[in-house]
C-alpha positions in Angstrom: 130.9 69.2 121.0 129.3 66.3 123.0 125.9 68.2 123.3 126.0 68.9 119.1 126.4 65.0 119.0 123.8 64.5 121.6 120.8 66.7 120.5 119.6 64.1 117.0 120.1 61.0 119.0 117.5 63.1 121.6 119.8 62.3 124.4 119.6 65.0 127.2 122.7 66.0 128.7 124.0 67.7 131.9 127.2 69.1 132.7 129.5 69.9 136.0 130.8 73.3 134.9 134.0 75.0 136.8 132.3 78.5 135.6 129.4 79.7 134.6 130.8 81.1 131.0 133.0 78.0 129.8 132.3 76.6 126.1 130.3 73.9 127.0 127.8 75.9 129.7 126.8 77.9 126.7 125.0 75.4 125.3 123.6 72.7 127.7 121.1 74.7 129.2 121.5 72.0 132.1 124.2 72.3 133.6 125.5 72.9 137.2 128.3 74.9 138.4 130.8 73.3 140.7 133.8 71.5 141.7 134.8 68.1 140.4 136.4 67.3 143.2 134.0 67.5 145.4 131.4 64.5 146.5 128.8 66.2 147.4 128.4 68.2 144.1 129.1 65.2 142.0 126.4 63.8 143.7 124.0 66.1 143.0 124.8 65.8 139.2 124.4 62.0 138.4 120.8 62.5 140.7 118.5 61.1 138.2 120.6 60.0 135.5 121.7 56.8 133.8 125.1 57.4 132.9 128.5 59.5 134.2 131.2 60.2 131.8 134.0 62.8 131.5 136.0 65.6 129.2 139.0 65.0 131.4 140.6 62.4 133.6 140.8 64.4 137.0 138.2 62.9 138.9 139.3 61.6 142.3 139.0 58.1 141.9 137.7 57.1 145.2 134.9 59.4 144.5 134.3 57.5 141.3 133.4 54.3 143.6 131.2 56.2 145.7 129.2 57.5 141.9 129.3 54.1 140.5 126.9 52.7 143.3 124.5 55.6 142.3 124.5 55.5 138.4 126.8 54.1 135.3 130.3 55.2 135.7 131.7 55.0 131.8 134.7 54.2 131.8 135.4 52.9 135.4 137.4 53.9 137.9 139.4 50.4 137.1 140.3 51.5 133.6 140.6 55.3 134.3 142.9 55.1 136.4 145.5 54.1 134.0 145.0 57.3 132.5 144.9 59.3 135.8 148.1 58.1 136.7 150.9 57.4 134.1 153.2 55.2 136.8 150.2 52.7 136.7 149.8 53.2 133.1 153.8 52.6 132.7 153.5 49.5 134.4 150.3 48.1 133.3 151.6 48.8 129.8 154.4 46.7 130.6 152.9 43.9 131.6 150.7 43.9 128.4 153.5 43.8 126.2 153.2 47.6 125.0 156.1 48.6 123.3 156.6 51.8 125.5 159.5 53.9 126.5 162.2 52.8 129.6 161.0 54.2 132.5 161.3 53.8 136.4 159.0 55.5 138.9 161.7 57.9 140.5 161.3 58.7 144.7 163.8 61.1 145.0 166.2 63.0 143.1 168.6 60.3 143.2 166.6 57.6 141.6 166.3 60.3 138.0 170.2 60.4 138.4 170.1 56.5 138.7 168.0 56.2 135.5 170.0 58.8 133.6 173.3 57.1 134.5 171.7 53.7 133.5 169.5 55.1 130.2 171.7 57.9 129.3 171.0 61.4 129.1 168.7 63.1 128.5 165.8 61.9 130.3 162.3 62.8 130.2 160.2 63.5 134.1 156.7 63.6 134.1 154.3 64.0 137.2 152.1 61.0 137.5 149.1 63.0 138.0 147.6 66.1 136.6 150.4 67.0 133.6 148.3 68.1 130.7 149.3 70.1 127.3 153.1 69.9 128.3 152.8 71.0 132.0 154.4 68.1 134.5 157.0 67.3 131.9 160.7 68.1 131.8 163.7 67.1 129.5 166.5 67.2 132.2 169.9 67.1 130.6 171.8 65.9 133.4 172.4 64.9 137.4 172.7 68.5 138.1 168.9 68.7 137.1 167.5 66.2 138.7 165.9 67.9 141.9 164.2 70.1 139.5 160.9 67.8 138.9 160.5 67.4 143.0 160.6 71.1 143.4 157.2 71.8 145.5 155.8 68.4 144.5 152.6 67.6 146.7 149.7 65.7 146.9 146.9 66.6 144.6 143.8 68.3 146.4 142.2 65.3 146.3 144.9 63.8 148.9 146.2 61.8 145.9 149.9 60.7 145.7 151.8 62.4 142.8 155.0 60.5 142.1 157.6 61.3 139.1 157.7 59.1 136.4 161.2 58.9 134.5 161.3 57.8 130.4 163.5 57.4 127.9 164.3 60.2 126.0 163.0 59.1 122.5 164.4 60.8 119.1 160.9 61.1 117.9 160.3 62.3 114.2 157.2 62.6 114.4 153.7 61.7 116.7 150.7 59.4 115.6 147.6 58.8 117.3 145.4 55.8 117.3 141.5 56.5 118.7 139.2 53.4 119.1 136.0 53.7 121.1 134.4 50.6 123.0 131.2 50.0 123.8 129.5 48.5 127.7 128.7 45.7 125.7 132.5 45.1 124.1 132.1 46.4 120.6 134.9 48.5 119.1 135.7 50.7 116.5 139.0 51.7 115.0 139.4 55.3 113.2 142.6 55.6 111.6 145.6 56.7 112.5 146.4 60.2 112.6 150.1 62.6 112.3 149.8 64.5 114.9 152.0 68.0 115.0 153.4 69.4 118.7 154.3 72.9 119.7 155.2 74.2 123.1 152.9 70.8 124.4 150.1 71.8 122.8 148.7 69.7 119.5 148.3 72.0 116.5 147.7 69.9 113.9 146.6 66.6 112.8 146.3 64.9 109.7 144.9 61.9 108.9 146.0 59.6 107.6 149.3 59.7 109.0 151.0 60.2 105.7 153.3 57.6 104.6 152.5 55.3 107.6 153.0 51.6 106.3 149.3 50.0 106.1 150.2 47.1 108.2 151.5 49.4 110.8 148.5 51.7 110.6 146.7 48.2 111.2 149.1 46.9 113.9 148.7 50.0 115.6 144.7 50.1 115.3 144.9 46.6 117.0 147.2 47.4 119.3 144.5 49.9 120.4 141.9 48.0 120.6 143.4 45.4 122.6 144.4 48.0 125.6 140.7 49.1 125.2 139.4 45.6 125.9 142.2 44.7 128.4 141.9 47.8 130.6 137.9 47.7 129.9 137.7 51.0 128.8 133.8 52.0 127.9 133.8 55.0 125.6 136.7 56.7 123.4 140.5 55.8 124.2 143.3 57.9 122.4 146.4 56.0 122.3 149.2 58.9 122.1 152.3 57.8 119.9 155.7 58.6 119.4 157.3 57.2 116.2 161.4 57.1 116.6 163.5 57.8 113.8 164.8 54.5 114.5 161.4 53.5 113.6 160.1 52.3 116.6 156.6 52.9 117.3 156.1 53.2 121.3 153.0 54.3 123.7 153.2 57.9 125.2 150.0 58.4 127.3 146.7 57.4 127.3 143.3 59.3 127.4 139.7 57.7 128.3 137.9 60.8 126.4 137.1 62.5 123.3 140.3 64.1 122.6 141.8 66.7 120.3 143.4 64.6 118.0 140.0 63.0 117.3 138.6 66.7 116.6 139.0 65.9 112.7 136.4 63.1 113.2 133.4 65.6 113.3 133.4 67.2 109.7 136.0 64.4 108.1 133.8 60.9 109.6 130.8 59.1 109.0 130.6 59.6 113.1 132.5 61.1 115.0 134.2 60.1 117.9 131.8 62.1 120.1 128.6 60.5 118.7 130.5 57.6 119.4 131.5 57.8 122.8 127.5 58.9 123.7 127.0 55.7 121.9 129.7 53.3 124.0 128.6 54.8 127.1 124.9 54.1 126.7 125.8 50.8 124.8 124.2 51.6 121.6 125.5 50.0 118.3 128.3 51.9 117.2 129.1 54.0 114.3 131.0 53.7 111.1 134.6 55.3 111.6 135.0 55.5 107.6 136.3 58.8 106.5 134.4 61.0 104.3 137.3 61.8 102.1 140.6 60.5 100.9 142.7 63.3 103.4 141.1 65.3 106.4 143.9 68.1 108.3 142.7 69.6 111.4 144.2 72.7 112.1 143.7 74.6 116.3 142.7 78.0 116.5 145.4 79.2 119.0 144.6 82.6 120.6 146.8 85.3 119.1 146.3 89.3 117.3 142.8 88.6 115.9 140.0 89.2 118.8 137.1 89.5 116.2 136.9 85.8 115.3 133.8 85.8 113.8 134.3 88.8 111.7 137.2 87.1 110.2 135.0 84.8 109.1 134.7 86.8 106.0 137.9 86.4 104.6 138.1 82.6 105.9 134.9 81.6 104.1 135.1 83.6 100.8 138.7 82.0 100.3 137.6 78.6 100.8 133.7 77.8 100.5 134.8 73.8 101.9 136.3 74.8 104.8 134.6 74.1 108.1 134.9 76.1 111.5 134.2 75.3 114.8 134.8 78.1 117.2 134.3 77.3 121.2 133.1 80.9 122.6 136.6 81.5 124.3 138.0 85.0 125.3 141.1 85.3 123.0 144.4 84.5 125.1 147.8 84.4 123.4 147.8 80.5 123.1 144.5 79.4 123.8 143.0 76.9 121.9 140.0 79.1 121.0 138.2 76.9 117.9 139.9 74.5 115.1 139.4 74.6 111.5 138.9 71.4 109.0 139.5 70.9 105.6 138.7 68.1 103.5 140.3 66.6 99.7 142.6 64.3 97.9 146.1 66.1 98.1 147.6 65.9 102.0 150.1 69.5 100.7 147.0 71.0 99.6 144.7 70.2 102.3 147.5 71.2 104.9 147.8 74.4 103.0 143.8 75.4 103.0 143.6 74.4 106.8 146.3 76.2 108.3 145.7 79.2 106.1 142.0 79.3 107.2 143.5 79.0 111.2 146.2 81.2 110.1 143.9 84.2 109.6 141.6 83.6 112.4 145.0 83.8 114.8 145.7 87.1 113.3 147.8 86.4 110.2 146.5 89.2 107.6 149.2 87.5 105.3 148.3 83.8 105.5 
């Protein structure tokens, strides 16, 4: 999705790939195949170019030191690692004043009992490092569960400390996202802020606007955004994740210093989307309008399931729904696998819903949606 956003602003692109078939190896003919945690073959990618950015946080962070002596590390190491770890996150949120969950950075078994006694139970543990799409995380219901989050905990294989993190549990009804994207220079652009719909870890949905979100707390949240952008110096896209309590408290989840899937909508429903944007805040080009391109956009994830043939249900997908727009990433079909999404655009948030997940419906084997 970054080389389609790439290729009519003429910007050349190369790309670390872990394997020579992934999505975005089939098409940037320039591309590399290696690990990305190790020097030597980062090296050899940023020979010759201007900038360094990333799909993913994982980097080892002294290694991002070494790269930005070499060439234009966007964002930093100084802002990244905010989202590499969430214990520095936690308590650089904290001391910015971001309404967040209660949390305490846990040692040992005994410290999650500590919290829990202290917070009340349940409690939420997440591994500072490397948790993604609900893996590091655990709702642990009492003391007896405690030693369940240290269970062959290590040091990544980068020699990087992994710690547990404990939070709040928080009675969320639902989750929001706020994605702003700041340039080298310090411009910054808000999109608005999205609903965002969970299953199993994984985002399935998101609509945007968040439906009945309060338009000065769509605002306050926007800001609130762009000020941890700024703060943390973040160059490129940041997604705020959100958790809305039913007490109505709005608090920060994680961070992410990337185009991210909740921002997936912005390609078919934005004037630009957050990955012509981020290509643009890296190389500090003016950026682009955020506007959306219609009164309700719903993005809807292919997840992998009965249908194999995803093109050829392309038939029934398109011939339902001219308006409809797919984007399908050149996966092999696993049960659960985000494989492609699906984008619908209009005026009615129930009737946009509807067209979207019926059009991802079918394409996850659904002969009924």
């Amino acid at each position: 999705m970054m080389q389609q956003a790439a290729i009519p602003l003429g910007i050349d692109v190369r790309l670390l790939a872990e394997a020579p078939d992934v999505s975005a190896a089939q098409v940037i003919p320039d591309h590399i195949v290696g690990d990305y945690r190790d020097l030597d073959t980062l090296l050899e990618i940023v020979d010759g170019a201007n900038v360094l950015t990333f799909d993913h946080e994982h980097v080892p962070t002294r290694h991002l030191d070494i790269l930005a002596e070499r060439v234009h590390v966007r964002p930093g190491s100084g802002a990244l690692r905010f989202a590499q770890d969430k214990a520095e996150m936690r308590h650089k949120m904290a001391e910015l004043d971001v309404a967040c969950p209660a949390f305490a950075v846990a040692d040992g078994p005994e410290d999650l009992i500590a919290f829990g006694e202290r917070q009340g139970w349940p409690i939420i543990a997440k591994t500072s490092r490397g948790g993604y799409d609900g893996k590091g995380v655990w709702k642990l219901a009492g003391p007896d569960e405690a030693g369940i989050p240290f269970d062959g905990l290590a040091e990544t294989s980068a020699g990087e400390r992994v710690r547990i993190v404990a939070e709040e549990f928080i009675d969320f009804a639902r989750e929001l996202s706020a994605i702003v994207v700041r340039s080298a220079s310090g411009q910054v652009v808000a999109y608005p802020i999205s609903e965002t719909v969970q299953a199993d870890g994984i985002c399935v949905e998101t609509v945007t606007p968040a439906p009945g979100l309060d338009p000065d707390a769509a605002s306050g949240l926007q800001e609130m955004a762009i000020r941890i952008a700024t703060e943390l110096a973040v160059v490129g896209v940041l997604a705020v994740e959100l958790m809305e309590a039913r007490d109505g408290r709005i608090v920060v989840n994680e961070l992410a210093m990337r185009p991210h899937n909740t921002g997936h909508w912005t390609i078919d429903g934005a004037l630009t989307s957050q990955f012509e944007n981020h290509l643009r805040a890296v190389l500090d080009l003016p950026l682009g309008a955020p506007s959306m391109r219609a009164d309700v956009v719903v993005m809807t994830n292919v997840l992998g399931g009965d249908e194999e043939d995803l093109t050829g249900a392309l038939q029934h997908v398109f011939a339902r729904d001219r308006e409809v727009r797919v984007h399908l990433y050149g996966k092999e079909v696993k049960p659960g696998r985000k494989v492609g999404h699906v984008t619908c655009l209009g005026n009615d948030v129930d009737d946009v819903r509807r067209r979207s997940r019926h059009a991802a419906n079918y394409l996850m084997g659904d002969p009924d949606a």
